[in-house]
C-alpha positions, 0 to 999 in steps of 0.5 A, spaced: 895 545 146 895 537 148 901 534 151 903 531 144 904 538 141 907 541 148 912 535 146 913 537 139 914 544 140 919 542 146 924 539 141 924 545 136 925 549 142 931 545 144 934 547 137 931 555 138 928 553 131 921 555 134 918 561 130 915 567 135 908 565 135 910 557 136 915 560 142 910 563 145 905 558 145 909 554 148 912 559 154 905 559 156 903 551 156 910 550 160 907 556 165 900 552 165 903 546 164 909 545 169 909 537 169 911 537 162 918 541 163 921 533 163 919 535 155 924 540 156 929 538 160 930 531 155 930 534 149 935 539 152 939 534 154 939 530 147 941 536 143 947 537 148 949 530 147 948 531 139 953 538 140 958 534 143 959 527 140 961 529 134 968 533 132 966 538 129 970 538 121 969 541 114 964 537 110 965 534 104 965 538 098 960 534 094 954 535 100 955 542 101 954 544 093 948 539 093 945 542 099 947 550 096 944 547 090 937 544 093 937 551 096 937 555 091 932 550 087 927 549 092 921 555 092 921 560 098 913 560 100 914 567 103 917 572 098 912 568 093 906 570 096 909 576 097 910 578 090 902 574 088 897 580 087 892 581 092 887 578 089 890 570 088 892 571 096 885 572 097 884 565 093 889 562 097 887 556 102 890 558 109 893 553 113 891 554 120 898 555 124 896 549 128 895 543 122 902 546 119 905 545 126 902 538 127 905 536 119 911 535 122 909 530 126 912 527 132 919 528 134 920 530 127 924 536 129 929 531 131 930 529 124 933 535 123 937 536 127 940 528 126 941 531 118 944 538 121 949 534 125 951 530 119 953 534 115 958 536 120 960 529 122 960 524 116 962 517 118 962 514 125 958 519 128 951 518 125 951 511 130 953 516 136 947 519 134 942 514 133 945 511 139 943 518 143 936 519 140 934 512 142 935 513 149 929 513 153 928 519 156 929 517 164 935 515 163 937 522 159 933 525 165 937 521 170 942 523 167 942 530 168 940 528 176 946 525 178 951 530 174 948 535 178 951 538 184 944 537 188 943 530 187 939 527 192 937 519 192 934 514 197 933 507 197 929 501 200 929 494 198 924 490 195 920 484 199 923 479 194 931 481 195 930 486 188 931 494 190 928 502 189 932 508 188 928 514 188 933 520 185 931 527 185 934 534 184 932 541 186 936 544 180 934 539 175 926 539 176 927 532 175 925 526 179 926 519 177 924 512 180 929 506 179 928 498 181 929 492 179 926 485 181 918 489 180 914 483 181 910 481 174 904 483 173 898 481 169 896 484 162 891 488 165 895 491 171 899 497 171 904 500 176 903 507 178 907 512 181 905 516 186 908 523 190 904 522 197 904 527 202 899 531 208 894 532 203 894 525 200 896 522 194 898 525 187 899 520 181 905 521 177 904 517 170 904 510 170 910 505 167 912 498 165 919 493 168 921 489 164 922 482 164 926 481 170 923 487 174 928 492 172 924 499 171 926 506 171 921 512 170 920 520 171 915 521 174 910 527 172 909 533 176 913 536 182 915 534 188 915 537 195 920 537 200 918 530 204 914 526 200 914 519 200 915 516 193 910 510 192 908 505 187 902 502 187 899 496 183 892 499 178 888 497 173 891 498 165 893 504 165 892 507 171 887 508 177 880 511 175 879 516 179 887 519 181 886 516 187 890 509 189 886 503 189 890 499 193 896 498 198 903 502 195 908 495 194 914 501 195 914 506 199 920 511 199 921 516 203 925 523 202 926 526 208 
Protein backbone atom coordinates (compact mmCIF):
# COMPACT_ATOMS: atom_id res chain seq x y z
CA UNK A 1 0.00 0.00 0.00
CA UNK A 2 1.47 3.45 -1.15
CA UNK A 3 0.69 6.53 0.92
CA UNK A 4 -2.02 7.80 -1.30
CA UNK A 5 -3.96 4.84 -0.54
CA UNK A 6 -3.00 5.00 3.23
CA UNK A 7 -4.25 8.56 2.75
CA UNK A 8 -7.58 7.56 1.60
CA UNK A 9 -8.14 4.73 3.87
CA UNK A 10 -7.36 7.50 6.74
CA UNK A 11 -10.54 9.50 5.82
CA UNK A 12 -12.91 6.20 5.77
CA UNK A 13 -11.33 5.41 9.12
CA UNK A 14 -12.25 8.95 10.52
CA UNK A 15 -15.87 8.13 9.62
CA UNK A 16 -15.68 4.19 10.84
CA UNK A 17 -16.78 3.64 7.33
CA UNK A 18 -14.02 1.19 6.27
CA UNK A 19 -14.94 -2.34 5.79
CA UNK A 20 -13.16 -5.23 7.73
CA UNK A 21 -10.72 -6.12 5.33
CA UNK A 22 -9.78 -2.36 4.38
CA UNK A 23 -9.74 -1.79 8.33
CA UNK A 24 -7.26 -4.20 8.62
CA UNK A 25 -5.17 -3.31 5.77
CA UNK A 26 -4.92 -0.35 7.17
CA UNK A 27 -4.11 -0.99 11.12
CA UNK A 28 -1.08 -2.77 9.44
CA UNK A 29 0.20 0.07 7.13
CA UNK A 30 -0.04 2.75 10.15
CA UNK A 31 1.93 -0.29 12.16
CA UNK A 32 4.47 -0.25 9.18
CA UNK A 33 4.16 3.00 8.38
CA UNK A 34 4.09 5.25 11.73
CA UNK A 35 5.06 8.66 9.86
CA UNK A 36 1.70 8.56 8.37
CA UNK A 37 -0.23 8.66 11.51
CA UNK A 38 -0.53 12.66 10.54
CA UNK A 39 -3.30 11.13 7.94
CA UNK A 40 -5.06 10.13 10.84
CA UNK A 41 -4.74 12.69 13.15
CA UNK A 42 -5.98 15.41 10.40
CA UNK A 43 -8.69 13.56 8.91
CA UNK A 44 -9.77 12.72 12.72
CA UNK A 45 -9.70 16.26 13.53
CA UNK A 46 -11.84 17.50 10.23
CA UNK A 47 -14.30 15.03 11.13
CA UNK A 48 -14.74 16.49 14.86
CA UNK A 49 -15.17 19.81 13.56
CA UNK A 50 -17.71 18.62 10.66
CA UNK A 51 -19.65 16.76 14.06
CA UNK A 52 -19.43 20.20 16.01
CA UNK A 53 -20.15 22.98 13.72
CA UNK A 54 -23.47 22.42 12.73
CA UNK A 55 -26.60 22.01 15.29
CA UNK A 56 -28.14 19.10 14.94
CA UNK A 57 -32.15 19.49 13.32
CA UNK A 58 -34.68 17.58 11.43
CA UNK A 59 -34.13 17.54 8.20
CA UNK A 60 -36.71 18.75 5.54
CA UNK A 61 -39.43 16.50 4.71
CA UNK A 62 -38.87 16.70 0.79
CA UNK A 63 -34.86 15.54 1.26
CA UNK A 64 -35.64 12.66 3.61
CA UNK A 65 -38.43 11.29 1.19
CA UNK A 66 -35.93 11.69 -1.83
CA UNK A 67 -33.01 9.98 -0.22
CA UNK A 68 -35.54 7.03 1.20
CA UNK A 69 -36.75 6.92 -2.29
CA UNK A 70 -33.07 6.78 -3.84
CA UNK A 71 -32.60 4.04 -1.61
CA UNK A 72 -35.12 2.19 -2.19
CA UNK A 73 -34.66 2.37 -6.16
CA UNK A 74 -30.85 1.87 -6.27
CA UNK A 75 -29.97 -2.01 -6.87
CA UNK A 76 -28.12 -3.56 -3.92
CA UNK A 77 -25.04 -5.54 -5.36
CA UNK A 78 -24.72 -7.92 -2.69
CA UNK A 79 -28.16 -9.52 -2.30
CA UNK A 80 -28.22 -9.58 -6.01
CA UNK A 81 -25.23 -11.71 -6.70
CA UNK A 82 -26.48 -13.61 -3.91
CA UNK A 83 -29.55 -14.59 -5.37
CA UNK A 84 -27.70 -15.09 -9.21
CA UNK A 85 -27.12 -18.67 -9.92
CA UNK A 86 -23.65 -20.07 -9.78
CA UNK A 87 -23.21 -20.21 -13.02
CA UNK A 88 -23.56 -16.30 -13.99
CA UNK A 89 -21.40 -15.63 -10.61
CA UNK A 90 -18.76 -17.46 -12.24
CA UNK A 91 -19.08 -15.40 -15.45
CA UNK A 92 -18.98 -12.20 -13.65
CA UNK A 93 -15.92 -10.03 -13.92
CA UNK A 94 -14.40 -9.64 -10.42
CA UNK A 95 -13.04 -6.45 -9.51
CA UNK A 96 -10.09 -6.69 -7.25
CA UNK A 97 -10.75 -4.94 -3.77
CA UNK A 98 -7.84 -2.63 -4.54
CA UNK A 99 -9.30 -0.99 -7.86
CA UNK A 100 -12.66 -0.88 -6.00
CA UNK A 101 -10.89 1.19 -3.27
CA UNK A 102 -9.11 3.40 -5.51
CA UNK A 103 -12.69 4.44 -7.59
CA UNK A 104 -13.27 6.64 -4.82
CA UNK A 105 -10.48 8.61 -5.63
CA UNK A 106 -8.96 10.84 -3.03
CA UNK A 107 -10.26 12.14 -0.36
CA UNK A 108 -13.71 11.07 -1.93
CA UNK A 109 -14.88 9.96 1.40
CA UNK A 110 -14.89 13.42 2.45
CA UNK A 111 -17.39 13.91 0.12
CA UNK A 112 -19.71 11.63 1.97
CA UNK A 113 -19.30 12.89 4.87
CA UNK A 114 -19.81 16.69 3.73
CA UNK A 115 -23.39 15.41 2.15
CA UNK A 116 -24.24 13.37 5.47
CA UNK A 117 -23.94 16.36 7.47
CA UNK A 118 -25.97 18.34 5.19
CA UNK A 119 -28.63 16.70 5.58
CA UNK A 120 -28.79 17.59 9.09
CA UNK A 121 -27.77 21.02 8.80
CA UNK A 122 -29.03 22.89 5.57
CA UNK A 123 -28.26 26.19 5.28
CA UNK A 124 -25.32 28.09 6.85
CA UNK A 125 -23.62 25.19 7.84
CA UNK A 126 -22.58 24.01 4.38
CA UNK A 127 -19.78 27.25 4.51
CA UNK A 128 -18.92 26.17 7.78
CA UNK A 129 -18.08 22.91 6.21
CA UNK A 130 -16.41 24.06 3.06
CA UNK A 131 -14.37 26.22 5.29
CA UNK A 132 -13.24 23.10 7.41
CA UNK A 133 -12.51 20.81 4.73
CA UNK A 134 -10.48 23.37 3.06
CA UNK A 135 -8.05 23.71 6.06
CA UNK A 136 -4.55 22.50 5.12
CA UNK A 137 -3.53 19.97 7.28
CA UNK A 138 -0.97 21.43 9.49
CA UNK A 139 -2.96 23.95 10.62
CA UNK A 140 -5.71 21.29 12.01
CA UNK A 141 -2.66 19.58 13.26
CA UNK A 142 -1.53 22.50 15.09
CA UNK A 143 -4.51 22.73 16.13
CA UNK A 144 -4.58 19.77 17.97
CA UNK A 145 -1.11 20.71 19.44
CA UNK A 146 -1.82 23.60 21.19
CA UNK A 147 -5.15 22.30 22.59
CA UNK A 148 -3.32 19.58 24.12
CA UNK A 149 -2.32 19.66 28.00
CA UNK A 150 1.46 18.73 26.86
CA UNK A 151 1.94 21.19 24.25
CA UNK A 152 5.70 22.29 23.94
CA UNK A 153 7.12 24.89 21.27
CA UNK A 154 10.55 26.63 20.95
CA UNK A 155 11.53 29.27 18.95
CA UNK A 156 14.40 31.28 17.56
CA UNK A 157 14.64 34.46 15.15
CA UNK A 158 15.62 34.37 11.68
CA UNK A 159 18.72 36.24 10.15
CA UNK A 160 16.46 38.90 8.42
CA UNK A 161 14.16 39.83 11.76
CA UNK A 162 11.45 36.98 10.38
CA UNK A 163 10.91 33.95 13.45
CA UNK A 164 10.85 30.02 13.76
CA UNK A 165 8.21 28.35 15.90
CA UNK A 166 8.74 24.54 16.41
CA UNK A 167 5.59 23.31 18.25
CA UNK A 168 5.16 19.68 19.22
CA UNK A 169 3.29 17.17 21.86
CA UNK A 170 4.00 13.90 23.05
CA UNK A 171 0.01 12.96 23.13
CA UNK A 172 -0.56 14.21 19.84
CA UNK A 173 2.26 12.78 17.83
CA UNK A 174 2.47 15.61 16.17
CA UNK A 175 5.07 18.15 15.16
CA UNK A 176 4.95 21.30 13.48
CA UNK A 177 7.19 24.13 12.07
CA UNK A 178 5.90 27.64 11.76
CA UNK A 179 7.92 30.87 10.18
CA UNK A 180 7.49 33.76 8.78
CA UNK A 181 10.11 35.98 6.73
CA UNK A 182 11.71 32.36 4.95
CA UNK A 183 13.96 33.98 2.24
CA UNK A 184 12.72 33.63 -1.20
CA UNK A 185 14.07 30.94 -3.01
CA UNK A 186 14.51 29.81 -6.62
CA UNK A 187 11.95 27.61 -8.64
CA UNK A 188 14.34 24.81 -8.75
CA UNK A 189 15.13 25.04 -4.68
CA UNK A 190 13.05 23.40 -1.84
CA UNK A 191 13.08 23.74 1.69
CA UNK A 192 13.40 20.40 3.63
CA UNK A 193 12.80 19.62 7.25
CA UNK A 194 15.13 17.79 9.14
CA UNK A 195 14.61 16.10 12.68
CA UNK A 196 18.75 16.06 13.62
CA UNK A 197 20.03 14.20 16.41
CA UNK A 198 23.41 11.96 17.65
CA UNK A 199 23.08 9.63 14.91
CA UNK A 200 22.59 12.26 11.97
CA UNK A 201 20.12 13.93 10.02
CA UNK A 202 16.44 12.19 9.06
CA UNK A 203 14.74 14.36 6.56
CA UNK A 204 11.05 15.29 7.44
CA UNK A 205 9.35 16.25 3.88
CA UNK A 206 9.73 19.24 2.16
CA UNK A 207 7.50 22.75 2.16
CA UNK A 208 6.92 25.80 0.56
CA UNK A 209 6.41 29.71 2.28
CA UNK A 210 4.72 31.90 0.81
CA UNK A 211 5.21 35.11 -0.76
CA UNK A 212 5.94 36.92 2.35
CA UNK A 213 8.34 34.01 4.03
CA UNK A 214 5.00 32.82 6.25
CA UNK A 215 5.22 28.91 6.19
CA UNK A 216 3.62 26.41 8.41
CA UNK A 217 4.25 22.31 8.02
CA UNK A 218 4.26 19.01 9.84
CA UNK A 219 6.71 17.35 9.80
CA UNK A 220 6.91 13.72 8.84
CA UNK A 221 8.01 10.87 10.95
CA UNK A 222 8.82 10.97 14.74
CA UNK A 223 10.41 12.88 17.02
CA UNK A 224 12.98 12.24 19.66
CA UNK A 225 13.42 13.86 22.94
CA UNK A 226 16.22 16.52 22.32
CA UNK A 227 16.34 16.67 18.51
CA UNK A 228 17.19 19.78 16.94
CA UNK A 229 14.60 20.72 14.28
CA UNK A 230 16.32 22.02 11.11
CA UNK A 231 15.66 23.53 7.65
CA UNK A 232 18.03 23.28 5.08
CA UNK A 233 17.79 24.82 1.32
CA UNK A 234 17.66 21.53 -1.27
CA UNK A 235 17.15 21.02 -4.90
CA UNK A 236 13.23 20.93 -6.03
CA UNK A 237 12.04 18.34 -4.25
CA UNK A 238 14.31 17.51 -1.73
CA UNK A 239 17.59 16.34 -1.22
CA UNK A 240 18.71 13.16 -3.33
CA UNK A 241 20.24 11.11 -0.99
CA UNK A 242 18.16 11.96 2.40
CA UNK A 243 21.22 13.44 3.23
CA UNK A 244 21.47 17.51 4.03
CA UNK A 245 23.51 18.94 1.28
CA UNK A 246 23.87 22.28 2.62
CA UNK A 247 23.93 24.36 5.96
CA UNK A 248 20.61 24.36 8.12
CA UNK A 249 19.15 28.41 7.59
CA UNK A 250 17.21 27.39 10.91
CA UNK A 251 18.47 25.42 13.64
CA UNK A 252 15.66 24.82 16.72
CA UNK A 253 16.40 22.97 19.42
CA UNK A 254 13.97 20.82 21.75
CA UNK A 255 15.73 20.52 24.69
Amino acid sequence: MNEQQFAELAAGHALNALSPEDEAAFIDALAEHPEWEHFVASDAATVAALSDSVAEVSPPTAVRSELLARIASTQQDHPAQAAAPASSLESAPVVPVESRRRSWGPRAWFALAASLVLLIGVGGGAVVIAQQLNRPAAVVALERIEAAPDAQEASTTLPDGGEATVHWSESVGDVVFVSDGLPTLNDDQSYELWFVRDSGAIAAGVFEAGADGDATAVLSGTMSPGDIIAVTVEPAGGSPDGKPSSDPIVAIPTA
